[in-house]
C-alpha positions in Angstrom: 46.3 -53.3 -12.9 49.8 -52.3 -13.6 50.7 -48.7 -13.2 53.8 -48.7 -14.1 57.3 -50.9 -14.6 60.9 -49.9 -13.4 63.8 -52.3 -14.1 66.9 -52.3 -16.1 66.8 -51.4 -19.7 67.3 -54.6 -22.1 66.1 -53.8 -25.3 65.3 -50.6 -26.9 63.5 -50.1 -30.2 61.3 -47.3 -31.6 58.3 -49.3 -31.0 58.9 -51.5 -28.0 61.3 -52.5 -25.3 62.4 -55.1 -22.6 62.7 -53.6 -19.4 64.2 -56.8 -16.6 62.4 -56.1 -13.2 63.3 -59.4 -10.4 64.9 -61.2 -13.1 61.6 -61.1 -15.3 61.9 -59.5 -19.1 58.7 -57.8 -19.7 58.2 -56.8 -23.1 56.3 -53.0 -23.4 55.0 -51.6 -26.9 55.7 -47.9 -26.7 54.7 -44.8 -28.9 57.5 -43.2 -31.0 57.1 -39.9 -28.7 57.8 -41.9 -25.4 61.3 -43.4 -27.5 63.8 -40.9 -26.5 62.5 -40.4 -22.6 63.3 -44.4 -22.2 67.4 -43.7 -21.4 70.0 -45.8 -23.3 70.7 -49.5 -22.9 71.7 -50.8 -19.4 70.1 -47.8 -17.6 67.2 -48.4 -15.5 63.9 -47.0 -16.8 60.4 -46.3 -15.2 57.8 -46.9 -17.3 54.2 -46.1 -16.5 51.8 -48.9 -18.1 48.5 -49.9 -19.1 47.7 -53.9 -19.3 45.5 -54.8 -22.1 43.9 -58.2 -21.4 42.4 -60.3 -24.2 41.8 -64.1 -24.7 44.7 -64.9 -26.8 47.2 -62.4 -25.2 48.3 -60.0 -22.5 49.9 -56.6 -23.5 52.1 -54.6 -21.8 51.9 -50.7 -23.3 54.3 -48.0 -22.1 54.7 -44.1 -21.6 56.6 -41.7 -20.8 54.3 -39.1 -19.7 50.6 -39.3 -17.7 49.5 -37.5 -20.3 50.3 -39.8 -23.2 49.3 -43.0 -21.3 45.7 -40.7 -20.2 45.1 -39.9 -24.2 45.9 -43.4 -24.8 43.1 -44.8 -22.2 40.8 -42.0 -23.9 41.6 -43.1 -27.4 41.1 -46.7 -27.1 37.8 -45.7 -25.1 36.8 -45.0 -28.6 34.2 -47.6 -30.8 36.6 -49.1 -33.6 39.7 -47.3 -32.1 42.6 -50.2 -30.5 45.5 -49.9 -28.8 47.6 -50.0 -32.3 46.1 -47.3 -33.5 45.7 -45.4 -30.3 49.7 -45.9 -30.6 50.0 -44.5 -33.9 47.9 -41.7 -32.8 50.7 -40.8 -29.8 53.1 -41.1 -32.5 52.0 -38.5 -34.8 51.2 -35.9 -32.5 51.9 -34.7 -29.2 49.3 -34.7 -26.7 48.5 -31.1 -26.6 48.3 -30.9 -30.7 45.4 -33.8 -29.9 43.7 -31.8 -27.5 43.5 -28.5 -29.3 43.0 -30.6 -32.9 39.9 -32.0 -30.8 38.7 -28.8 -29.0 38.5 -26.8 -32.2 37.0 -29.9 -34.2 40.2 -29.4 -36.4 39.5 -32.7 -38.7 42.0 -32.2 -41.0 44.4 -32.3 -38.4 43.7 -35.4 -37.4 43.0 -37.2 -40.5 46.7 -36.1 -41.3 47.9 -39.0 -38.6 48.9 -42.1 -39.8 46.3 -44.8 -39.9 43.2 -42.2 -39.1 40.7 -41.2 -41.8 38.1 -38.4 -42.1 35.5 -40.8 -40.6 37.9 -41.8 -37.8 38.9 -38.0 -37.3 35.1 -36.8 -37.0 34.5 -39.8 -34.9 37.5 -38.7 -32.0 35.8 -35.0 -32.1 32.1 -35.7 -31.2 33.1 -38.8 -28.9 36.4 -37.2 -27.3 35.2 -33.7 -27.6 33.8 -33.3 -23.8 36.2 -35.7 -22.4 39.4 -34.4 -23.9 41.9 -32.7 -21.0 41.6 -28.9 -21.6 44.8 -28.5 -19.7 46.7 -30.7 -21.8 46.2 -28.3 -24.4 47.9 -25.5 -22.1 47.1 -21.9 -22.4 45.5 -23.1 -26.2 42.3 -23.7 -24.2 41.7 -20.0 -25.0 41.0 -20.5 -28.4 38.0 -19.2 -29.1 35.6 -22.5 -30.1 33.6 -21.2 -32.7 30.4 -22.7 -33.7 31.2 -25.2 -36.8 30.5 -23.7 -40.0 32.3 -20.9 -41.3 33.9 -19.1 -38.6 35.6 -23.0 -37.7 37.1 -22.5 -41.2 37.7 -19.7 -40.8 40.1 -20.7 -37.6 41.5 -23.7 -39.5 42.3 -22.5 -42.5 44.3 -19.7 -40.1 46.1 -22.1 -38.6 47.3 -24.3 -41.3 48.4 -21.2 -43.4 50.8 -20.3 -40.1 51.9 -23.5 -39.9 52.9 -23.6 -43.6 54.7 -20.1 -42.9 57.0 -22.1 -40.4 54.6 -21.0 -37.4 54.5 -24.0 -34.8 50.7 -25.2 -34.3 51.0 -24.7 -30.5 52.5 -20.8 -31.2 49.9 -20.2 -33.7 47.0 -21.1 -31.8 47.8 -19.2 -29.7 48.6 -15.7 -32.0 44.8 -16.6 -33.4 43.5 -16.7 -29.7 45.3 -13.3 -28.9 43.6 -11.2 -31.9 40.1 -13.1 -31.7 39.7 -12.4 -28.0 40.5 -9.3 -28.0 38.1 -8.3 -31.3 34.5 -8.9 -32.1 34.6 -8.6 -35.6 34.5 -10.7 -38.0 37.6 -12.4 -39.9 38.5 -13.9 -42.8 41.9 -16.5 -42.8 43.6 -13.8 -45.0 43.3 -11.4 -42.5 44.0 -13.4 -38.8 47.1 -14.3 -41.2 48.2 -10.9 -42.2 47.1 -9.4 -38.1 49.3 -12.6 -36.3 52.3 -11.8 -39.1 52.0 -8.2 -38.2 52.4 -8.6 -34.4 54.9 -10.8 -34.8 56.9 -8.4 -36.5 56.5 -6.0 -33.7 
């Protein structure tokens, strides 16, 4: 196994680069979020890897965080899931998004990534669902996980109509966790909305 490469930087593009260690160009396929951690052109980068090994080739991937190669091992542990999609997965959302999205069943979300569908989406939930880092997600392991029916939409609805109002999803997870903790009753998306705008405006 090869954890990771560190060498001069040859090539650079948004999804892969040439990285010269001992004279050797190794070519990495990289997500778009690990692009701008790579440094410029000449500099020398340190790339943490994962080796896939098939019959017809051997492929270097690359990251820039633990995290985003540990969501990529995850995701390509996944039936029907490869390493190109588990790619386009990185680059469509960050790594605490995923975990949260997954955590709170949020299929929408997911289906929203490039090259995933709502089969695909339900599919990462029930098979990534107890295997999914809560601490990726930060303090957005909070969020209350509702049973799935209407108290889920309930959440999700919630969170998509913050993030239409320019909330970021991390920051409005987190307003939803605040008021539902903190309350046993029972909410409707209209009203988590109007509460998390109201506090906000505090």
């Amino acid at each position: 196994m090869i954890a990771f490469v560190e060498g001069k930087l040859e090539e650079k593009q948004p999804t892969s680069i040439v990285v010269s260690v001992s004279g050797v160009g190794l070519q990495v396929e990289i997500p778009a979020s690990s692009f701008h951690s790579m440094g410029s052109i000449g500099d020398t980068a340190r790339v943490l890897t994962h080796l896939s090994v098939r019959e017809d080739a051997w492929t270097l991937y690359g990251f820039a965080t633990r995290e985003e190669r540990g969501l990529f091992r995850q995701l390509i542990s996944v039936s029907g899931i490869g390493p190109k999609v588990a790619l386009s997965v990185l680059s469509g959302i960050s790594v605490s998004d995923f975990a949260a999205a997954v955590l709170t069943e949020d299929v929408k979300a997911l289906s929203s990534i490039p090259g995933i569908g709502k089969k695909t989406a339900a599919r990462l939930v029930m098979e990534l669902r107890e295997s999914v880092n809560q601490s990726a997600a930060g303090s957005d392991a909070d969020l209350p996980l509702v049973s799935a029916g209407d108290g889920q939409t309930v959440i999700n609805d919630t969170l998509m109509g913050l993030v239409e109002l320019g909330y970021e999803r991390s920051d409005a997870r987190k307003a939803i966790a605040k008021i539902t903790n903190q309350s046993n009753e029972e909410f409707t998306a209209e009203s988590l909305i109007r509460m998390v705008l109201q506090q906000r405006g505090r």
